[in-house]
C-alpha positions in Angstrom: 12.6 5.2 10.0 13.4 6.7 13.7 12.1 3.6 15.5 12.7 0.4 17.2 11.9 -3.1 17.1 10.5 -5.0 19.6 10.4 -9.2 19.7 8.7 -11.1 22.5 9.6 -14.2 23.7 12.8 -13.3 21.5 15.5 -15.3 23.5 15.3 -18.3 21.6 13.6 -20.3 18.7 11.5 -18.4 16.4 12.1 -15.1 18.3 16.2 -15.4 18.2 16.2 -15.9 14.9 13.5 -13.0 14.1 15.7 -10.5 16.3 18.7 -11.4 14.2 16.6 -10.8 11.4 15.2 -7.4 11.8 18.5 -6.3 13.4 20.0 -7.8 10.0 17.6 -5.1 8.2 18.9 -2.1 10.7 16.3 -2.4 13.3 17.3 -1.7 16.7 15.8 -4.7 19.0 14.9 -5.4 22.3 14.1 -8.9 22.7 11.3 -9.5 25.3 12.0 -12.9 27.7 9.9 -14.1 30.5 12.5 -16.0 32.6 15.6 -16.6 30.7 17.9 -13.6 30.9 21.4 -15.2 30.1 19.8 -16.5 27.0 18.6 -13.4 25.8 21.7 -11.7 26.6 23.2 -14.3 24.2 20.7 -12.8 21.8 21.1 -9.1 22.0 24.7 -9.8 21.8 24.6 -11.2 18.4 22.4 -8.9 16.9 23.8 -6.8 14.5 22.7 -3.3 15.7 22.6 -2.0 19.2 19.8 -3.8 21.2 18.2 -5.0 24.8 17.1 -7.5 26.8 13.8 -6.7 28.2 11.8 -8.9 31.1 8.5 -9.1 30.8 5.4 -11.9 31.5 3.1 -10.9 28.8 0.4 -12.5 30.5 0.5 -9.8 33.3 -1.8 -6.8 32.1 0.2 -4.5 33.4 3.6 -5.9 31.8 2.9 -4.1 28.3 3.4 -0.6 29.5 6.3 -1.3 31.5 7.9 -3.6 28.6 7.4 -0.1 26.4 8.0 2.2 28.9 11.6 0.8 29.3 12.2 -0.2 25.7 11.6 3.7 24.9 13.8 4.9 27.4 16.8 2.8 26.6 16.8 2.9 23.2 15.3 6.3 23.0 12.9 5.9 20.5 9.3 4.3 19.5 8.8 0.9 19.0 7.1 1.0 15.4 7.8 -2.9 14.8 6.2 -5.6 17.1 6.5 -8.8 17.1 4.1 -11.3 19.2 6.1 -14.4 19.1 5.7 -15.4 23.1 3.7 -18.2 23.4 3.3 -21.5 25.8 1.8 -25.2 25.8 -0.5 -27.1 27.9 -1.6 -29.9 26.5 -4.0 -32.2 27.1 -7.5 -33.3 26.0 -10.5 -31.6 26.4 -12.1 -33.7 28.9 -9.0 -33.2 31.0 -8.1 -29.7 30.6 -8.0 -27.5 33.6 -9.1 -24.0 34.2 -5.8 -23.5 34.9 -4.1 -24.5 31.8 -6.8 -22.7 29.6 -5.9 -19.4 31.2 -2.6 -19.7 31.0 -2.0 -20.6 27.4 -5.0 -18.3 26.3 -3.7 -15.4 28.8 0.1 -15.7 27.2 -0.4 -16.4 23.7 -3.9 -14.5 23.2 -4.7 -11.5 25.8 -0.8 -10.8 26.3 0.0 -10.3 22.6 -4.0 -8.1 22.6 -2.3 -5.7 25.4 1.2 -5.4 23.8 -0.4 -4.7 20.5 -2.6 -2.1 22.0 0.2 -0.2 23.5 2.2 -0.4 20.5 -0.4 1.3 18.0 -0.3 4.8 20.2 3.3 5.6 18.8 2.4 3.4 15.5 -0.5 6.2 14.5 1.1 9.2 15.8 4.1 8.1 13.3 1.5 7.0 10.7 3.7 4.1 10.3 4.0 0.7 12.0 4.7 -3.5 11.7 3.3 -5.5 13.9 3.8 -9.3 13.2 1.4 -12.1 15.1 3.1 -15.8 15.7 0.2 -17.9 15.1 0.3 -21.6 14.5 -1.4 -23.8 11.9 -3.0 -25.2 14.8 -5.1 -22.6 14.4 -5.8 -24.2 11.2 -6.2 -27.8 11.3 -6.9 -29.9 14.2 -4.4 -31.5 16.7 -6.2 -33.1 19.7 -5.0 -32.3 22.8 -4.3 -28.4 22.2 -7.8 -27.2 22.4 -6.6 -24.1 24.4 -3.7 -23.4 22.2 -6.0 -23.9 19.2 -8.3 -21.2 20.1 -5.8 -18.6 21.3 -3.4 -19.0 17.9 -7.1 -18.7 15.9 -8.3 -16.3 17.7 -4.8 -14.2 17.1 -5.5 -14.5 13.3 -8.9 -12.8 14.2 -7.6 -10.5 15.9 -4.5 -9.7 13.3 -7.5 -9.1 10.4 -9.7 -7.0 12.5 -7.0 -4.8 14.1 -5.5 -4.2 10.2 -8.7 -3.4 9.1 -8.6 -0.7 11.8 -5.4 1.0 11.2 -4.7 0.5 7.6 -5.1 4.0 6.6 -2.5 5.0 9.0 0.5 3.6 7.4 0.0 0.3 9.4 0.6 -3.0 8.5 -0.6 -6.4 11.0 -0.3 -9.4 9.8 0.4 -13.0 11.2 2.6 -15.8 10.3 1.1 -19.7 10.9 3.7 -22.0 11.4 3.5 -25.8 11.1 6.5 -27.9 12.7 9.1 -25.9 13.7 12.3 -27.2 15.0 12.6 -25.4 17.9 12.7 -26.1 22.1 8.6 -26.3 22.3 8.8 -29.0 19.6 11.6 -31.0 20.8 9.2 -33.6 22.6 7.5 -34.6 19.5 8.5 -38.1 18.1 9.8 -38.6 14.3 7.0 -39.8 13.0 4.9 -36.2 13.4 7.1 -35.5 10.0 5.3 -38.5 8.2 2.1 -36.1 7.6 4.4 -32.9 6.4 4.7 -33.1 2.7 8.1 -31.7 2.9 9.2 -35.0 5.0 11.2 -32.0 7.2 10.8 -29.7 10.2 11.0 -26.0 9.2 13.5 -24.2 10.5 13.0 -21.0 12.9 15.3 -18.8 10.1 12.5 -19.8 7.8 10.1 -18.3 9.9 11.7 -15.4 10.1 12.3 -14.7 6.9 8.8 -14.3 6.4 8.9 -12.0 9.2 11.2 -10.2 7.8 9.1 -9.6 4.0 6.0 -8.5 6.4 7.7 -5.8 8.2 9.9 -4.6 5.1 9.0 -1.9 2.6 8.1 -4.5 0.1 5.2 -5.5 1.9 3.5 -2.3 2.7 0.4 -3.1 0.5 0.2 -6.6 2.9 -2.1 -6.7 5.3 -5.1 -8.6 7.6 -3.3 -11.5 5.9 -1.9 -14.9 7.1 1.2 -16.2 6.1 1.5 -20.0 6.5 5.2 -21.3 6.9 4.0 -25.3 7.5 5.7 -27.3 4.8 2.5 -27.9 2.8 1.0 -29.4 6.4 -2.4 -27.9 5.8 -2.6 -27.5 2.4 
């Protein structure tokens, strides 16, 4: 297929290992970053096809057309795989949660991956082809106090994922999401030891996991998936 890849929040974690993934598979990939550009650099350069670093807020409305404008451009074709792994944290309880922090998660993780996967369906239906891949959370699932906001963006992205597959699947187009419990990644770092004592697999994931499943959704073999959630949690919600 005569397209492109693109990864957001791809210079590290879940996104790293997603780009080196799809770029394992013989996608070209431009991995998206918000504010660390020597780390994506790092990323691009391992991949194993010809890719790019691309800044870009997601939370900005008007970041999605540039982000696509520029990925066409350089790598001089459509992007016909997306994934929306950017994503931020904000935690705190309900009573105490600003305005400020709802926005921000729910604006990032929510409305940002919204824009970027309406942009990406234009070249998705004209090719009647396309992969687009949501980075939910199984906190979308299954309670964790003090993430209210991040909560209702990561279910609200599963919403979206079935309702937007629902739309398009007669084109040749695939959306689906991936849930994942805890990851071992930057974002999780903080969290103490005993947050594994109520995973039944007594272990963090690992972000290769992750992308493995990535890597089934947008491949050939799961073109009959779609409007479907793949939890990757270590039996966490089951």
């Amino acid at each position: 297929m005569n397209g492109c890849a693109l990864v957001t929040g791809g210079s590290r974690g879940i996104g790293a290992a997603t780009a080196r993934a799809l770029a394992d598979d013989g996608w070209r990939v431009a991995v998206n970053y918000r504010s660390d550009a020597d780390a994506a650099d790092e990323v691009v350069a391992s991949l194993a096809t010809p890719g790019m670093a691309i800044q870009g807020d997601v939370s900005d409305p008007e970041a999605a057309d540039a982000i696509f404008t520029a990925v066409e451009e350089t790598l001089g074709a459509p992007v016909l795989v997306l994934v929306n792994n950017a994503g931020v944290t904000a935690d705190n309880l309900s009573p105490a949660l600003s305005d400020d922090d709802w926005d921000r998660v729910v604006d990032t993780n929510l409305s940002g991956a919204f824009r970027l996967t309406r942009r990406a369906l234009r070249p998705m239906l004209r090719a009647r082809f396309g992969r687009i891949v949501n980075v939910a959370s199984v906190v979308g699932q299954k309670a964790n106090p003090g993430q209210a906001n991040y909560a209702a963006a990561k279910a609200g992205l599963v919403g979206m994922t079935k309702t937007v597959a629902a739309e398009v699947a007669r084109r040749g187009i695939t959306v689906n999401a991936v849930a994942p419990g805890f990851i071992a990644t930057e974002m999780t770092a903080s969290l103490t030891n005993g947050y594994l004592d109520h995973v039944p697999a007594r272990r963090a994931g690992t972000p290769e996991e992750v992308a493995a499943c990535v890597r089934f959704l947008v491949s050939e073999d799961a073109a009959y998936v779609t409007g479907t959630t793949l939890t990757v949690d270590g039996g966490l919600s089951a």
